[in-house]
C-alpha positions in Angstrom: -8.5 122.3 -61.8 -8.1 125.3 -60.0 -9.6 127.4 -63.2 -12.7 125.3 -63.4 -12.9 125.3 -59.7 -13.1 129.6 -60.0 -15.2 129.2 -62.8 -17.9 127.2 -61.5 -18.0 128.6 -58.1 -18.7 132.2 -60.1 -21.5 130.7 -62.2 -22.9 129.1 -58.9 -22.5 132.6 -57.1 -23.8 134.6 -59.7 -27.1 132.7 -60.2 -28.0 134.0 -56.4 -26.8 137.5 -56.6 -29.6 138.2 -59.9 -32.0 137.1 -57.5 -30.5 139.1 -54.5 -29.4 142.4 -56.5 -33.6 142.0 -57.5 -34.8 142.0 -54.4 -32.9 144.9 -52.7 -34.8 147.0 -55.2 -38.0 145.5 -54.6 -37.1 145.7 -50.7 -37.8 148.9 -50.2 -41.9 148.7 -52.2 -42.8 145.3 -50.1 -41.1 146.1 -46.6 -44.1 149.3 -46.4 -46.8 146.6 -46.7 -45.1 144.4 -44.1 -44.8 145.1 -40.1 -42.6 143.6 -37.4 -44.7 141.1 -37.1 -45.1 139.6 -40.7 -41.1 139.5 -40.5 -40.8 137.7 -37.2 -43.4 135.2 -38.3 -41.7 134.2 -41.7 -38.4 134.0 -40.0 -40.2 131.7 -37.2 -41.6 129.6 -40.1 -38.4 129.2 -41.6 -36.3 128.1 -38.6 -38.7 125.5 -38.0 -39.0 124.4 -41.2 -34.8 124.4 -41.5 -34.9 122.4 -38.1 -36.2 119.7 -39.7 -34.8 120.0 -43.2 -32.1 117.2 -42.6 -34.5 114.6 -41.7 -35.9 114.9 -44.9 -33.0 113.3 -46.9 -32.3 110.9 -44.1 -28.6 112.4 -45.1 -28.8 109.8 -48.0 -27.6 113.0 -50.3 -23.7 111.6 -49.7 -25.0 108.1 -51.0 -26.2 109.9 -53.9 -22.3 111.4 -54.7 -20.6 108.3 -53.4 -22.4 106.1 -56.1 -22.2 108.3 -59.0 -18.6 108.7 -58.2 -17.8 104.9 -57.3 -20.3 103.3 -59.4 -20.1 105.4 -62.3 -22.1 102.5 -64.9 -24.5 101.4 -62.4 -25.4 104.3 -59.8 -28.9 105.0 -61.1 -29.8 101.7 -60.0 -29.4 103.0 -56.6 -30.2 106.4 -57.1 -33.8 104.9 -58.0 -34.0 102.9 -55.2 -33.1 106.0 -52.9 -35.8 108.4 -55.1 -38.4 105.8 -54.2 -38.1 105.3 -50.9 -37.5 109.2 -50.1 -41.0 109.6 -52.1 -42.8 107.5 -49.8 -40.9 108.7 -46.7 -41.6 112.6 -47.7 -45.4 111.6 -46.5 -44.6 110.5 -42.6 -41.7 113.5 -42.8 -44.2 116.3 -43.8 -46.9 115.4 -41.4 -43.9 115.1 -38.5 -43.2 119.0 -39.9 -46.9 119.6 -40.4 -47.2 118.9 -36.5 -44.6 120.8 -35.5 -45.8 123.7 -37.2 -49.1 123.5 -36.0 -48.1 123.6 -32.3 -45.5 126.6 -32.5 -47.3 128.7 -34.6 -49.0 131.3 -32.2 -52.8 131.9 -31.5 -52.9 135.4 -33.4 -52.4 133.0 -36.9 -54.9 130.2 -36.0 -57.0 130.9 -39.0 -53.8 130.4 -41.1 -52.2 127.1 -39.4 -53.9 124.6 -42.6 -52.8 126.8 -45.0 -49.4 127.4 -43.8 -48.9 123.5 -43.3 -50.5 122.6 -47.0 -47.9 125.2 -48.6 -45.1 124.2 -46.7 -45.6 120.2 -47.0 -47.6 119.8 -49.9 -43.9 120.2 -52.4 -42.6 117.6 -50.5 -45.6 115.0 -50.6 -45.3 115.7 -54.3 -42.1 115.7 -55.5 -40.0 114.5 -52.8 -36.4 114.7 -53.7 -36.9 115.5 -57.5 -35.4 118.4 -57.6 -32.6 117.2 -55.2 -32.0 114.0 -57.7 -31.5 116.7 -60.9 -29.4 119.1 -58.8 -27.1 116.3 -58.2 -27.4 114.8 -61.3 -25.9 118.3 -62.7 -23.7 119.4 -60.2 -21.7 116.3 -59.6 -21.3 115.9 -63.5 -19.6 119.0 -63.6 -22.5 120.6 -65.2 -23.1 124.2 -63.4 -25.4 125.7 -66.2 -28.7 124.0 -65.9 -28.5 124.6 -62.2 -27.6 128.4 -62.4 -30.2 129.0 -64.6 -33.2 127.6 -62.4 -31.3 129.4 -59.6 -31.7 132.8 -61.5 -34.9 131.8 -62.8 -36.4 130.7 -59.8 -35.0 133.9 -57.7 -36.4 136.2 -60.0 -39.9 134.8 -60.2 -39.4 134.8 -56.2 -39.2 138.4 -56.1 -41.8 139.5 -58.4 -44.5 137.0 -56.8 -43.4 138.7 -53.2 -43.9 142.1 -54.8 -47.1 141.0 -56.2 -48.3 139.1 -53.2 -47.3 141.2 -50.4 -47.6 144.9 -51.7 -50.5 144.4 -54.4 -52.9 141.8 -52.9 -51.5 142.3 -49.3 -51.1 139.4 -47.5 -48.8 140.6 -45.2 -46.1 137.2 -44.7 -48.3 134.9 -46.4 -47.4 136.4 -49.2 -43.7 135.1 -48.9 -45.2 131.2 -48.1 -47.5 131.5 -51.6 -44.4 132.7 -53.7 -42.3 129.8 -51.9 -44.6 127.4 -52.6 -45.4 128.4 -56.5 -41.5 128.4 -57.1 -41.2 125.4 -55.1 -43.2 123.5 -57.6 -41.9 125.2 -60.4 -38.7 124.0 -59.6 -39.8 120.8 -59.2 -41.8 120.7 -62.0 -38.3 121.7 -64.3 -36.6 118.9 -63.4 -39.2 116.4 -63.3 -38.9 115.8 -67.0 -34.9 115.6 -67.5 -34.5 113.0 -64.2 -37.4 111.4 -65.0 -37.7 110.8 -68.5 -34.3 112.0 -70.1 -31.8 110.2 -67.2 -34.3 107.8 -67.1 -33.9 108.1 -63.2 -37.7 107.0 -62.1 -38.3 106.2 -58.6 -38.2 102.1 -57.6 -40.6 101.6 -54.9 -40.4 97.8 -54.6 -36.9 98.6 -53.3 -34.4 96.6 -51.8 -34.2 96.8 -48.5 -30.7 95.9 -47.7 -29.5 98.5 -50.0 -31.7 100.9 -47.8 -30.5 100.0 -44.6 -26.7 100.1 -45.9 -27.5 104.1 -47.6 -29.2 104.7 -44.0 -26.2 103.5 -42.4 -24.2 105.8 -44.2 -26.3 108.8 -44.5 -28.0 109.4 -40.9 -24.6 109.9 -39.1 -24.1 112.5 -41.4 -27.3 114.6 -40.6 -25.4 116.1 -37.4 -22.9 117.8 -39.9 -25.9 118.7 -42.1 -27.2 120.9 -39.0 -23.5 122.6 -39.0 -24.9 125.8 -41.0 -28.4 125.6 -39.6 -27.0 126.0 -36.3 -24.8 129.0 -37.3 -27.2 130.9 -40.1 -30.8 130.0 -38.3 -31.2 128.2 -35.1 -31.2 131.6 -33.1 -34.8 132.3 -34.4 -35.9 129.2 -32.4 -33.7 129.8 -28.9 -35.5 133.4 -29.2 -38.6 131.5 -29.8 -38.3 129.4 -26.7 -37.0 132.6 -24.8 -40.5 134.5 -25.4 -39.0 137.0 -27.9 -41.9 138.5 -29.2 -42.7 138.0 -33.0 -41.8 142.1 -33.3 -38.3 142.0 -32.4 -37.9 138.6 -33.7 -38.9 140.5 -36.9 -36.5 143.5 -36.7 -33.7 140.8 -35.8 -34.4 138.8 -39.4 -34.3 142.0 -41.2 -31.4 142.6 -40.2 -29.5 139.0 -40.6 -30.9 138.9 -44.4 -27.4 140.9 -45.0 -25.4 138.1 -43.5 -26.9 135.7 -46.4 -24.6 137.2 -48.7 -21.5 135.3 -47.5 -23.4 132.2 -46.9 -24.3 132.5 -50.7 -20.1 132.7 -51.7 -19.8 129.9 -49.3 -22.6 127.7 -50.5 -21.0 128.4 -54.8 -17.8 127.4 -54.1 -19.2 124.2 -52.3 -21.3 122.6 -55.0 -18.6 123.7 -57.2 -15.4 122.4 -55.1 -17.2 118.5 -53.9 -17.5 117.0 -57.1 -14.5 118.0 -58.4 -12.9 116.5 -54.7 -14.6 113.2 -55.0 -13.0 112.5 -58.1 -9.9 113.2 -57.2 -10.8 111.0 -53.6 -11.7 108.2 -56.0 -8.8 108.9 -58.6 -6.1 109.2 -55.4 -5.5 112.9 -56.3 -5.9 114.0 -52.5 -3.1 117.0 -53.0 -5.8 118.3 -55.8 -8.2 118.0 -53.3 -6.0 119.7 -50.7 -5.3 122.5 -53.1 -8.6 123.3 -53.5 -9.7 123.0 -49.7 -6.8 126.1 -49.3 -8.0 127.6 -52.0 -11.4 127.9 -50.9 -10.3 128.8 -46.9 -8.2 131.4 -48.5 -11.1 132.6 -50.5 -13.5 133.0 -47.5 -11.1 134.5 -45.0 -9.8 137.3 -47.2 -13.2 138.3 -48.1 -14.8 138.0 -44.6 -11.7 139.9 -43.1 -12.4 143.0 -46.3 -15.7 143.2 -45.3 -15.1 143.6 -41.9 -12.5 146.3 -42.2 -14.8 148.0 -45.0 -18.8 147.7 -43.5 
């Protein structure tokens, strides 16, 4: 257990770092066609935007691993259910975020407030939680590979659309918001056929309503837990929002945090590799597997946060 748990967590990890290793080297060609300013105003744009990232599940993602685990026969039935109603409640959700963008964005980017709403909402009104449905699909069936690749995939094409976007036609931190919104779809787009059509996992919309209410039940008082990393990796952009931080220094403060990402990356690999793998041995009562693994992983993250800390 232990062995697959190291192995998937290093497929999951290294999927990232291709990405990451990429961009360092393209860091130093985009950052001299971007000021304090276009910094500060992406990382404004994406602490909103992760504010209200949680609502958009309705935290109905632990329904989604519950079922699969518990109703291993039967759990597209309500994975369908849960795809349909997310669909139609992506619309209210994204003109909620739409709103909220539109009234923190500052006056010096009026004449970008539509397009910065359309590419931020417009995946969601699309796609909803297609790409959350295959991720799932994957993860929780202990497949790592399909995931990893559109993980590498997608962080490479990120950095060559920033590269072409901000330093060749540029657009300063719209550049960032037109390569998040191509991949976004992209993404979307690769696992629209294998949910859809291959799982056969297509969205009910005539839904039941008591199975609704009973995933609600379950999922919303969850979201507060959701916000647990949000409040630790992002939130400060917003309190030095509200503090009148200008957009400058906001900027030189997200340059810097980008170097933090790297443990939030180990931490976030060895998560979707560790729950399914606990759920099953929850549901097979296995808890000392789960246990193991739960010190495995604390041991993991402690030794390597206390070696960087003695080493940086």
């Amino acid at each position: 257990m232990l062995k697959k748990l190291f192995g998937h967590s290093f497929i999951y990890g290294l999927a990232p770092q291709v990405s990451k290793v990429a961009g360092l080297f393209a860091l130093p060609i985009i950052t001299q066609d971007l000021t304090e300013f276009d910094f500060g105003m992406w990382g404004l744009i994406i602490a909103y935007v992760g504010g209200l990232d949680a609502l958009a599940s309705m935290g109905l993602n632990v329904v989604l691993s519950n079922s699969f685990v518990k109703m291993k026969h039967q759990y597209k039935w309500v994975w369908r259910q849960i795809y349909g109603f997310l669909l139609l409640w992506a619309i209210p959700y994204s003109f909620l975020l739409g709103l909220v963008l539109w009234f923190v964005l500052p006056d010096s980017v009026v004449e970008y407030r539509w397009t910065i709403v359309l590419l931020v909402a417009l995946p969601k009104i699309l796609f909803g939680p297609t790409s959350t449905l295959g991720r799932y699909m994957y993860q929780l069936d202990l497949k790592p590979s399909p995931v990893a690749i559109r993980m590498a995939i997608s962080g490479l094409l990120t950095v060559a659309l920033n590269v072409f976007t901000i330093s060749y036609l540029k657009m300063g931190f719209m550049g960032w918001l037109w390569s998040m919104f191509i991949v976004a779809l992209l993404i979307n787009l690769s696992y629209l056929f294998p949910v859809n059509l291959v799982h056969k996992i297509t969205p009910i919309f005539n839904f039941k309503w008591r199975t609704i209410r009973q995933a609600i039940k379950v999922g919303v008082p969850t979201i507060p837990h959701t916000y647990a990393s949000y409040l630790l990796n992002t939130s400060d952009r917003i309190v030095m929002d509200q503090m009148n931080v200008t957009i400058g220094n906001l900027g030189i403060y997200s340059l810097s945090a980008r170097f933090g990402s790297y443990f939030s990356a180990l931490s976030t690999a060895i998560n979707r590799a560790i729950s399914p793998m606990m759920l099953k041995n929850y549901a097979n009562d296995e808890e000392w597997k789960a246990r193991d693994m739960i010190f495995a992983f604390q041991i993991i993250m402690l030794v390597s946060t206390f070696l960087y800390s003695i080493w940086s």
